[in-house]
Structure formats: C-alpha cells, structure tokens
N, C-alpha and C positions, 0 to 999 in steps of 0.2 A: 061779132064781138071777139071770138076765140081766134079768125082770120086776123082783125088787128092789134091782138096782144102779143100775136106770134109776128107779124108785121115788125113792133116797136124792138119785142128781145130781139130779134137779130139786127136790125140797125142798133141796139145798146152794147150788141156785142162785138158788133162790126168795130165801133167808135169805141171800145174799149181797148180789142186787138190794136187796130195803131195807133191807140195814144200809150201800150205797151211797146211797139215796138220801137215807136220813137223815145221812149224813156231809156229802151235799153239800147240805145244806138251807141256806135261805135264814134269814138274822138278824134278825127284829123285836121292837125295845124302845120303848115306849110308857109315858111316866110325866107323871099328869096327877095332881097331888094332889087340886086344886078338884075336877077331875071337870066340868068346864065347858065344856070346849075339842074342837076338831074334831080326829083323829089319826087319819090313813086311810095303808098302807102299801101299794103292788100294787109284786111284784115276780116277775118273769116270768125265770127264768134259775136258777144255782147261786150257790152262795158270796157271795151279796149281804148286805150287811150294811146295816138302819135304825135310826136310834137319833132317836126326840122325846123333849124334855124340855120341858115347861109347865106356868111356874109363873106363876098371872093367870086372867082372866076373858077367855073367849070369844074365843081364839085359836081360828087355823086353821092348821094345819100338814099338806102331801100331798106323800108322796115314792112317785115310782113311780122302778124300776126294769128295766129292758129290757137284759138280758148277763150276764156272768159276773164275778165277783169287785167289784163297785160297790160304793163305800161312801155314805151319805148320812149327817150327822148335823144337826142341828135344835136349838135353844135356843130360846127365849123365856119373859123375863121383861116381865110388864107385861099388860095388855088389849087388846082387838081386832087382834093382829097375824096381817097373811098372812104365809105363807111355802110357799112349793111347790118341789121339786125333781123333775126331768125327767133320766134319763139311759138313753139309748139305744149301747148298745156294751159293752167290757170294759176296766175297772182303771180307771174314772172316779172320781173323789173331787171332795164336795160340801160344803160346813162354811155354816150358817147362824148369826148370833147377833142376837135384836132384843132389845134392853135398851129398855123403854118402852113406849109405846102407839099404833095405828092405824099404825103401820110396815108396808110391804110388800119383799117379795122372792121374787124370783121365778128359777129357773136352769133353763135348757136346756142340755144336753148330747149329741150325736150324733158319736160317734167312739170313740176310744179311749186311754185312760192321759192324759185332759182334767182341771184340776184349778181347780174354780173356789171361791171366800170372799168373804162376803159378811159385816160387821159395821154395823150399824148402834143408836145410841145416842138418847136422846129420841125427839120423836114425828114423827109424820107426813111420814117417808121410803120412798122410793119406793126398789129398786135390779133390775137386771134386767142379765143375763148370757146371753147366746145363742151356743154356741160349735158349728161343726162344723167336725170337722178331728179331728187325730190330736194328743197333746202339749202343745195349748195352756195357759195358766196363766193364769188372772183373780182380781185383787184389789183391793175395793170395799170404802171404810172411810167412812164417815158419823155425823158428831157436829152434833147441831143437828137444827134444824124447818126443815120444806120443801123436805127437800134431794131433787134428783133424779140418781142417777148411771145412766147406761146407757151397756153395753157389746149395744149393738143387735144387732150381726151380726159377728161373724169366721167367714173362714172361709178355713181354710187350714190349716197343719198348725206347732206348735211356737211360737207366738206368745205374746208376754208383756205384761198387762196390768194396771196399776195406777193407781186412782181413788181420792185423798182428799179430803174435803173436811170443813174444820170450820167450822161456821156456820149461816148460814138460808139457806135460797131459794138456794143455789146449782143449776147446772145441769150434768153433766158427761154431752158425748154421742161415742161412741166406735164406729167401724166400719173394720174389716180385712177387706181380701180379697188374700191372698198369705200367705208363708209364712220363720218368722221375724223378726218383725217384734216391737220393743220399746217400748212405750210408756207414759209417768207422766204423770197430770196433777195438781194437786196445787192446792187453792184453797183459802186462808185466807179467813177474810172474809164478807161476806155479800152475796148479790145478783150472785155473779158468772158467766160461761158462758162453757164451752167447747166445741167443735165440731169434731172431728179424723176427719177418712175419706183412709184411706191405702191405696191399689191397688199392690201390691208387695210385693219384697224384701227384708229385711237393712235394714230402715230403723231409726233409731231418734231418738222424737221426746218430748220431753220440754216440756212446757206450765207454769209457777209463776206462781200469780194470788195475789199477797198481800195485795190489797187490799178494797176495797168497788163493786159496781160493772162488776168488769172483764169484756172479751169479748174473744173470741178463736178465729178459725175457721183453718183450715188443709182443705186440700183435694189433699192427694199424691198424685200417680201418678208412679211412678218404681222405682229399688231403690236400694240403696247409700248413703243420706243420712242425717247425723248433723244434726238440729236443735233447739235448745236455746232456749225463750224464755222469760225473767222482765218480768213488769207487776206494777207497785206502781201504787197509787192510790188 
C-alpha cells in the first residue's frame, strides 16, 4: 500500500511539473509569407512573449529574450531591413515598425519594466536604443532617408525619452546618466543635428529644430533644470 501511494505522488507530481512548465512556456510567433526573410527568436526565461511579422524580401528580424514576463514585437514592411531586439531582465516591452527598405533598428535593454518604440518610415534609417536601469521609456519616430536617431546610452532608472524627426539626413544623438530625467528633441527639416548628454537629476530638456541645417549641442551635469530651445532656419 505505502509502495503504491508513493507510486501515484510522484506520477501527480510528475503530471503537475509539466503541465506547469507548459503553462509557463514561452510565446513565439513567426509570420513570413515570402518565406524570404531571417526570423530567429532565443528566449531564455517564462512568460516571454515574440511576435515577427514580414511582409518583403530579405528582411532580418532577432529578438532574444533574457527574464520573465518580456514582450517583443517586430513589423516590417518593405526589403532588406534590420531589426533586432535585446532584453535582459523582467516586464520589459519592445515595439519595432520599418515601413520601407534597408532601415535598421536596433534595442538593448538591461533592467526591468524598461519600455522602448522604435518607428521608422522610408528608407535608409538607422535607430538604436541602449537602456539600463529600471522604468525607463524610449521613443524614436523617423520619416524620411538618412535619418540617424540614437539614444546611445542611458543609464539610470525612470527616464523619458523622445526623438522625431521628419526629413532626410537629420542626426539625433542622446545620453543619460542619472535618474528621471525628460527629454524631446524634435527636428523638422532636413540636414539638421542634435547632441544632448545630461549627467543628472530631475532635468528636463526639450530641443525644436524646424528648419534646414540646424545644430545644436548641450552638454548638462547638474539636476533640477528646466530648458527649452526652439531654432528656425
């Protein structure tokens, strides 16, 4: 008798173990109609969720995932675009869209409940996101050829960041280190650059280049400053 109750516990425990592990399995969705395109998912953790979607010729799309609960998702429309996503931690959220051709994008992520978007439109846009820290929020919108936006390096925890640009050949370059910290840069136009690296606090720095042309560097170490600048030209 005592042979077959210990018998049944472990087949109940057997049949518990994987109907847990298949509850907490990981999410991969993969939709390639051409059948053309690179779609590679590593996801190392529970309850991660991937989703590519590629419609076009000879896309590259890689989402790895490193934690628990991570979401990635992936779009492209058009021919030869990159796209990769990197996230290392738990409750990370990743959103890619390239509307076009030879567009790249690229996200890093190391921390946790970091939420980064990346949209880019026509061709031959470059966009990259590198966050560690806890909370942070990144948003990169790109219409037009040649444009480059990078948010290089933050690092710090609950940080907010937003990059538009519509046009050609603009340049937008963006690094934090400190925590809470807000910043827009925002560039109509064509041929225009921005360059913001803020060491600090509680800052919030807002950049509008509406013209053709313009530049514009800033170089903060501080906390607590509210600065605001508009260039037309």
């Amino acid at each position: 008798m005592c042979k077959k109750l210990l018998t049944i516990a472990i087949a109940l425990a057997f049949v518990l173990g994987v109907s847990g592990l298949v509850l907490a399995a990981n999410t991969s969705i993969k939709i390639d109609p051409l059948g053309t395109s690179l779609i590679i998912h590593d996801q190392y953790g529970d309850w991660n969720f991937a989703r590519t979607k590629v419609n076009g010729y000879f896309n590259s799309a890689t989402i790895t995932q490193i934690g628990y609960t991570n979401k990635a998702e992936q779009t492209q429309k058009g021919n030869n675009n990159e796209a990769g996503i990197t996230q290392v931690g738990d409750k990370n959220k990743a959103y890619q869209i390239q509307n076009g051709s030879d567009n790249v994008a690229g996200i890093l992520q190391e921390g946790n409940k970091n939420c980064a978007s990346q949209l880019q439109s026509v061709n031959e846009n470059l966009a990259v996101v590198r966050q560690f820290g806890d909370n942070n929020s990144s948003i990169q919108s790109q219409y037009g050829l040649y444009n480059e936006a990078n948010i290089d390096y933050i690092l710090g925890n609950q940080n907010l960041t937003c990059q538009l640009q519509k046009g050609n050949d603009n340049t937008a370059f963006l690094m934090i280190y400190g925590d809470r910290n807000a910043t827009q840069q925002t560039q109509i136009g064509n041929g225009n650059l921005s360059h913001i690296t803020i060491t600090g606090s509680r800052n919030r720095i807002s950049n509008y280049q509406m013209g053709n042309g313009c530049t514009y560097t800033l170089n903060h170490v501080g906390s607590d400053i509210t600065l605001s600048v508009i260039q037309f030209n």
